[in-house]
C-alpha positions as CSV (number, residue, x, y, z in Angstrom):
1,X,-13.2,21.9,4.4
2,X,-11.1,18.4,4.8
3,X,-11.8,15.6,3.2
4,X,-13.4,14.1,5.7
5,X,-15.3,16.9,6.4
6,X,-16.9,16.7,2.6
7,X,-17.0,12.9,2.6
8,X,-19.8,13.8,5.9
9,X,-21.5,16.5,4.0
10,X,-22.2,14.1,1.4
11,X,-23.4,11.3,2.7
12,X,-25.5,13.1,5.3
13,X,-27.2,14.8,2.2
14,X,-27.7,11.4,0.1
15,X,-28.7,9.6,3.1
16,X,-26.9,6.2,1.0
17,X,-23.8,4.2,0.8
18,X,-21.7,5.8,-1.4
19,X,-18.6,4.0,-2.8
20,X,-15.2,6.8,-2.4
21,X,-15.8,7.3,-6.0
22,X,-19.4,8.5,-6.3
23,X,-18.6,10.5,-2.9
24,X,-16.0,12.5,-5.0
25,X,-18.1,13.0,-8.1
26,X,-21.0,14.2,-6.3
27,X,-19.0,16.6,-3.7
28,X,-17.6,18.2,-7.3
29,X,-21.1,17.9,-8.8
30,X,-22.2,20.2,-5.4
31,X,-19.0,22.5,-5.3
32,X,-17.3,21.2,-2.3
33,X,-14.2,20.4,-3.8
34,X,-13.5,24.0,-3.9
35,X,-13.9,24.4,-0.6
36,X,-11.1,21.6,-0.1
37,X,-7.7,23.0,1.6
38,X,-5.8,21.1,-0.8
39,X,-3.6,21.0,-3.5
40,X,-3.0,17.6,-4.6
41,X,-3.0,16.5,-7.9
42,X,-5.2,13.5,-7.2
43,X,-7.7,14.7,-5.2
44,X,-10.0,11.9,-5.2
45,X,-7.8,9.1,-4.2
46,X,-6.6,10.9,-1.5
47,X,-9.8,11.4,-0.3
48,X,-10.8,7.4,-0.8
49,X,-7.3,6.8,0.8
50,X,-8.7,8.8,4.1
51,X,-12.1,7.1,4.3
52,X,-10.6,3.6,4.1
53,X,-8.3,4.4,6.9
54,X,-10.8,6.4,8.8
55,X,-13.4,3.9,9.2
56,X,-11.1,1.0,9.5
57,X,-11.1,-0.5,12.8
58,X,-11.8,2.7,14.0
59,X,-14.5,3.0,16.8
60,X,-14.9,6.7,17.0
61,X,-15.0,6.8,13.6
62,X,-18.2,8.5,11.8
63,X,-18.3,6.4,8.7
64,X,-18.6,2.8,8.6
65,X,-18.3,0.4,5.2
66,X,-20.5,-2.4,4.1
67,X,-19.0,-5.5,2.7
68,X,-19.9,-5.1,-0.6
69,X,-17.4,-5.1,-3.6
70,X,-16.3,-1.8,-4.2
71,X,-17.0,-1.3,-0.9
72,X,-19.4,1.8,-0.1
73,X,-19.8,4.1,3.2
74,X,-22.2,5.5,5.2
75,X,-22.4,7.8,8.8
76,X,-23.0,5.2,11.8
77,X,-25.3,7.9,13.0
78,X,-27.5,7.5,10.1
79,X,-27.3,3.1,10.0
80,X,-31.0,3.0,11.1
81,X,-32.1,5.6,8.2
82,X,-30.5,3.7,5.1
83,X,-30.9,1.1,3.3
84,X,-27.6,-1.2,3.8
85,X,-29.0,-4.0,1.5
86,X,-29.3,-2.1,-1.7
87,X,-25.6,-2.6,-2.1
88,X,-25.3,-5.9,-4.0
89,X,-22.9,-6.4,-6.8
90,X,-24.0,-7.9,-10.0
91,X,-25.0,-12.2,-10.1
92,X,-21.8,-12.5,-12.7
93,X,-19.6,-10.7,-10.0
94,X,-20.7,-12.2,-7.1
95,X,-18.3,-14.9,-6.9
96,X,-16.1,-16.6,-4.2
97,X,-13.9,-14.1,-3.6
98,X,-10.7,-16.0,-3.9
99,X,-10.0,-15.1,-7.2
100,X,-6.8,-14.1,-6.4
101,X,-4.9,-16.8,-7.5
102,X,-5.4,-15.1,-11.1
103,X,-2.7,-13.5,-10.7
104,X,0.5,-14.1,-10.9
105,X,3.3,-12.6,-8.4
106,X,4.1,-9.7,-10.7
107,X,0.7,-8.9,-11.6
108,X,0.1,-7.9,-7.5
109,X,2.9,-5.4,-8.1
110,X,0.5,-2.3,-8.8
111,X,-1.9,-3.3,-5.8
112,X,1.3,-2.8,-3.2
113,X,2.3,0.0,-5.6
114,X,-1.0,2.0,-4.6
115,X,-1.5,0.4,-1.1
116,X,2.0,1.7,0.3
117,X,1.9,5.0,-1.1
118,X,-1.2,5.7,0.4
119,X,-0.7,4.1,3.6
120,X,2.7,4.5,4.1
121,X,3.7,7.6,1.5
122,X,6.0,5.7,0.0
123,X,7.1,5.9,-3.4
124,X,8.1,2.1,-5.3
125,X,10.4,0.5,-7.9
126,X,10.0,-2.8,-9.2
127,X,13.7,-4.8,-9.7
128,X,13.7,-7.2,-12.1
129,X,15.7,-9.8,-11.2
130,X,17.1,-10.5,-14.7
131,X,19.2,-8.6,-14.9
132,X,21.4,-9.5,-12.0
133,X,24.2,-11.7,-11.9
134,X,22.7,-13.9,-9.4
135,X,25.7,-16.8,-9.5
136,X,27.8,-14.3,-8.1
137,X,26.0,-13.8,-4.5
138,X,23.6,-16.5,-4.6
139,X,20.1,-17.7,-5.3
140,X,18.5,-14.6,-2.9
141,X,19.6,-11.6,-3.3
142,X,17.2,-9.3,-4.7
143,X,13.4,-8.2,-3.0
144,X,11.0,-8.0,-5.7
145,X,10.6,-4.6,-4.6
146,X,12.2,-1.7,-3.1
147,X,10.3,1.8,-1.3
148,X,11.4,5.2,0.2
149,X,9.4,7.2,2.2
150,X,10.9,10.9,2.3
151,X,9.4,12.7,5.5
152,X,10.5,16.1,3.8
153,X,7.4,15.8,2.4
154,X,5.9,16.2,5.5
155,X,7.8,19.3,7.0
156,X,8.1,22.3,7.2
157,X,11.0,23.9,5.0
158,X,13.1,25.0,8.4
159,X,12.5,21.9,9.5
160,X,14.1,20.1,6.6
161,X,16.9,22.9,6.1
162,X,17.4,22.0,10.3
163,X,17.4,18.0,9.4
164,X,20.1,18.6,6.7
165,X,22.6,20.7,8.8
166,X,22.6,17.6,11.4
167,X,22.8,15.5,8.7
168,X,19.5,13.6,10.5
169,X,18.3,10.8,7.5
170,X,15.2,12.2,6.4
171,X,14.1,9.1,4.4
172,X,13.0,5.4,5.2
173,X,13.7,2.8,2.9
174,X,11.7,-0.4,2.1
175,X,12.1,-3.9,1.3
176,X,9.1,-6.0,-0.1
177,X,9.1,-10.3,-0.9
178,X,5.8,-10.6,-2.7
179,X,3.8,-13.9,-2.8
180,X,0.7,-15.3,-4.5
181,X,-0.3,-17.2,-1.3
182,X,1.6,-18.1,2.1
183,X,1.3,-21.6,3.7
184,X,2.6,-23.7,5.5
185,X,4.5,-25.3,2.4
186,X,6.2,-22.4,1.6
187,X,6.4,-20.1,4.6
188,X,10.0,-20.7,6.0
189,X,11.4,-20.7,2.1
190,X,9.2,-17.4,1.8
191,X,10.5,-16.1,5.2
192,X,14.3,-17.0,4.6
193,X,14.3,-15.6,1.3
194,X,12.6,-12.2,2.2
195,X,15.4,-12.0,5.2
196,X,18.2,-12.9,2.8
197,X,17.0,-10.2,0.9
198,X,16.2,-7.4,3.0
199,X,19.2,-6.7,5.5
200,X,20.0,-4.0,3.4
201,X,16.8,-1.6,4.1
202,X,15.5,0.5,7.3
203,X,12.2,-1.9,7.5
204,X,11.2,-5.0,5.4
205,X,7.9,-6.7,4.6
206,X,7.0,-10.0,3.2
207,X,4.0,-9.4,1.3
208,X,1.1,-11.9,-0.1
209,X,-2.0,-12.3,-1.3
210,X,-3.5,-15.0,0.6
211,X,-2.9,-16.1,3.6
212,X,-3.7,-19.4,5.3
213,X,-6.5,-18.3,8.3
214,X,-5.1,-20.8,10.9
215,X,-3.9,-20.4,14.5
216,X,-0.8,-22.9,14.4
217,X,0.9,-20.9,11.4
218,X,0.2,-17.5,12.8
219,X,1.7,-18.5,15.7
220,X,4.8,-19.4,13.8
221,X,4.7,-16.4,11.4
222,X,4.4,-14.3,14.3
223,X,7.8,-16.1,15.8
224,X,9.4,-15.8,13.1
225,X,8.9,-12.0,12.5
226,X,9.4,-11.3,16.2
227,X,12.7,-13.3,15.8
228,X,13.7,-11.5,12.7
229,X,12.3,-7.7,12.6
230,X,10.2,-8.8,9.5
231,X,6.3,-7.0,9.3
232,X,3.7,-8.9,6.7
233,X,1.2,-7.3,4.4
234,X,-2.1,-9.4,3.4
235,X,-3.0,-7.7,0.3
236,X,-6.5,-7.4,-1.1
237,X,-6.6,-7.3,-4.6
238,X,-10.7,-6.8,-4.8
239,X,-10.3,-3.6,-2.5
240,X,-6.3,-2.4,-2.3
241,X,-7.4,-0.3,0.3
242,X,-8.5,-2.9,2.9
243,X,-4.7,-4.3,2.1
244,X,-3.4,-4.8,5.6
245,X,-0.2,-4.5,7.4
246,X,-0.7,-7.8,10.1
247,X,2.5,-7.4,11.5
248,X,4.4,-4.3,11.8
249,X,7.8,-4.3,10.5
250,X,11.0,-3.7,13.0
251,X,12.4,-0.5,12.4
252,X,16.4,-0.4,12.1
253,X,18.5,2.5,12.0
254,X,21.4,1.1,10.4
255,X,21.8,0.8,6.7
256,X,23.7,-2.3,5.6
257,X,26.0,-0.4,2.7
258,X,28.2,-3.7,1.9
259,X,24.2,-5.4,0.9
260,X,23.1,-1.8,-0.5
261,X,26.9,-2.6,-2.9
262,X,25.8,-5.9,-3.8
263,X,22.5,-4.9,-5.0
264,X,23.5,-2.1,-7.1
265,X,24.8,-4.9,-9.5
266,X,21.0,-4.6,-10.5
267,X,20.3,-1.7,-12.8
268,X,16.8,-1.6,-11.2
269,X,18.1,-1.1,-8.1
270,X,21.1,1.6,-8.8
271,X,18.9,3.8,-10.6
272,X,16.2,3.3,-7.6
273,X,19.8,5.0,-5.3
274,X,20.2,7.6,-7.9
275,X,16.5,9.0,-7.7
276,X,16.2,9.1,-4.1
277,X,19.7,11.1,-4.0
278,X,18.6,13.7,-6.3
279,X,15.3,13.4,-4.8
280,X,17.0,14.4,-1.5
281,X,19.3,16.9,-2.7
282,X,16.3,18.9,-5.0
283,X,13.6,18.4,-2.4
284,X,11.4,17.6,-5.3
285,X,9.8,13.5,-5.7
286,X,10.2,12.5,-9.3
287,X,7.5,10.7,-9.5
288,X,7.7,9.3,-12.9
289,X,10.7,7.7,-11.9
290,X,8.8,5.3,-9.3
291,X,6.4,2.6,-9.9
292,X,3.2,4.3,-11.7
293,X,0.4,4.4,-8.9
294,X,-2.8,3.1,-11.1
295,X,-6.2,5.4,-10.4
296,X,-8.3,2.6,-8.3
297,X,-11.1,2.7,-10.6
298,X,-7.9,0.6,-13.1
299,X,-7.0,-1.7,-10.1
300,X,-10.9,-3.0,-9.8
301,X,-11.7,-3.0,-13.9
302,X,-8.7,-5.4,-13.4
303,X,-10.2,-7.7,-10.6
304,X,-13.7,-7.6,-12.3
305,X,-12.4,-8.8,-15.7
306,X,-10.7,-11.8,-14.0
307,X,-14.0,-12.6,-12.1
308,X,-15.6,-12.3,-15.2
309,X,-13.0,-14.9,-17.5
């Protein structure tokens, strides 16, 4: 059984939205997860992870979402069967849902943290600028954080032992600007800064919060990226999952080593080039030298209690 293929079992058998959490507990409650081909440590994120992106902008998809926070899902075929409006979060909750200005830049950290490595597999470090020497290269020099995917996680062992007699890169390495909010104040400073900062790595994101909903500066964002090979993110705090990537990212196959130098004046970011080496060289992700990906249920007790104060 997939996950997928559980997820459908269950819902067909409630005949309710389900949020990816009760979907989980109740496929254990029936004894499906034992049926799952599977042998991931976090079983139930991955299967969240697979529902968000399955029934996101998806038309063949079976499941659909309602807009409820957390969100919940249900089979399209069964729309007409359910009851969609007995999904309402509590009066104290149910607030304008621009709450994420409660935050500030380093708090949305975790939320690309856990929207990256499921979406994109890869693994994060947070480099704190501090301790740089930043009068010796500049104002910009550091992203706020840094990402490698390692696709020998996604073949086969002769594969991988093929890659490495080639010496084909088996890894993609990441570059993320994060901002509370992008306007039209601050988007060239934003933009300049995230391409001052991001030479260095195979594909680079500016990343924010909130973006301003408004033709004219899409336009320009949208020039600016094209102009630049730079992809944007819109993260959503209230549900990481609906996070977005707007604008794909230009992929480069070039790795700027006299940048990569330059940063490794940042402890942050030369331990970040030690792990993935000996991550490469073992075949074996260290996960506890990354970012810590927070269980979802963490991310949304976070968002409630600032809705709440």
């Amino acid at each position: 059984m997939t996950f997928l293929e559980l997820a459908e079992t269950v819902l067909r058998e409630e005949k309710r939205p389900l949020s990816s959490s009760e979907i989980w507990n109740l496929g254990v409650t029936k004894g499906y997860d034992k049926k799952l081909n599977s042998s991931g440590k976090t079983p139930w994120a991955t299967l969240g992870a697979q529902i968000y992106v399955n029934a996101k902008d998806n038309p063949k998809s079976l499941f659909a979402k309602t807009d409820s926070r957390p969100k919940k899902f249900y089979l399209k075929s069964m729309a007409k069967l359910i009851d969609l409006d007995d999904n309402t979060i509590p009066e104290q909750t149910s607030q304008k849902k621009n709450k994420k200005f409660a935050f500030l830049e380093r708090d949305l950290h975790k939320y690309l943290t856990y929207f990256v490595y499921y979406h994109l597999q890869c693994y994060t470090k947070t480099i704190k600028h501090q301790l740089s020497n930043k009068k010796e290269y500049g104002e910009w020099v550091h992203p706020d954080m840094v990402g490698c995917y390692f696709r020998m996680e996604d073949r086969k062992k002769e594969v991988n032992d093929f890659s490495d007699a080639i010496g084909a890169r088996s890894i993609v390495l990441y570059s993320f600007e994060l901002k509370r909010e992008l306007n039209f104040s601050n988007l060239r400073a934003s933009f300049f800064q995230c391409v001052s900062n991001s030479s260095w790595a195979n594909e680079s994101y500016l990343v924010a919060a909130e973006i301003l909903e408004d033709e004219d500066f899409f336009d320009e964002l949208s020039r600016l990226c094209a102009s630049f090979g730079i992809g944007v993110i819109e993260l959503d705090v209230e549900d990481p999952h609906s996070s977005e990537i707007i604008i794909p990212a230009k992929h480069k196959t070039g790795l700027d080593f006299e940048m990569i130098n330059k940063l490794a004046m940042n402890k942050d970011f030369k331990e970040f080039l030690e792990t993935v080496k000996i991550d490469l060289k073992s075949r074996k992700i260290h996960k506890k030298e990354y970012d810590p990906i927070e269980d979802l249920d963490k991310l949304e007790i976070k968002i409630r209690d600032e809705v709440l104060h």
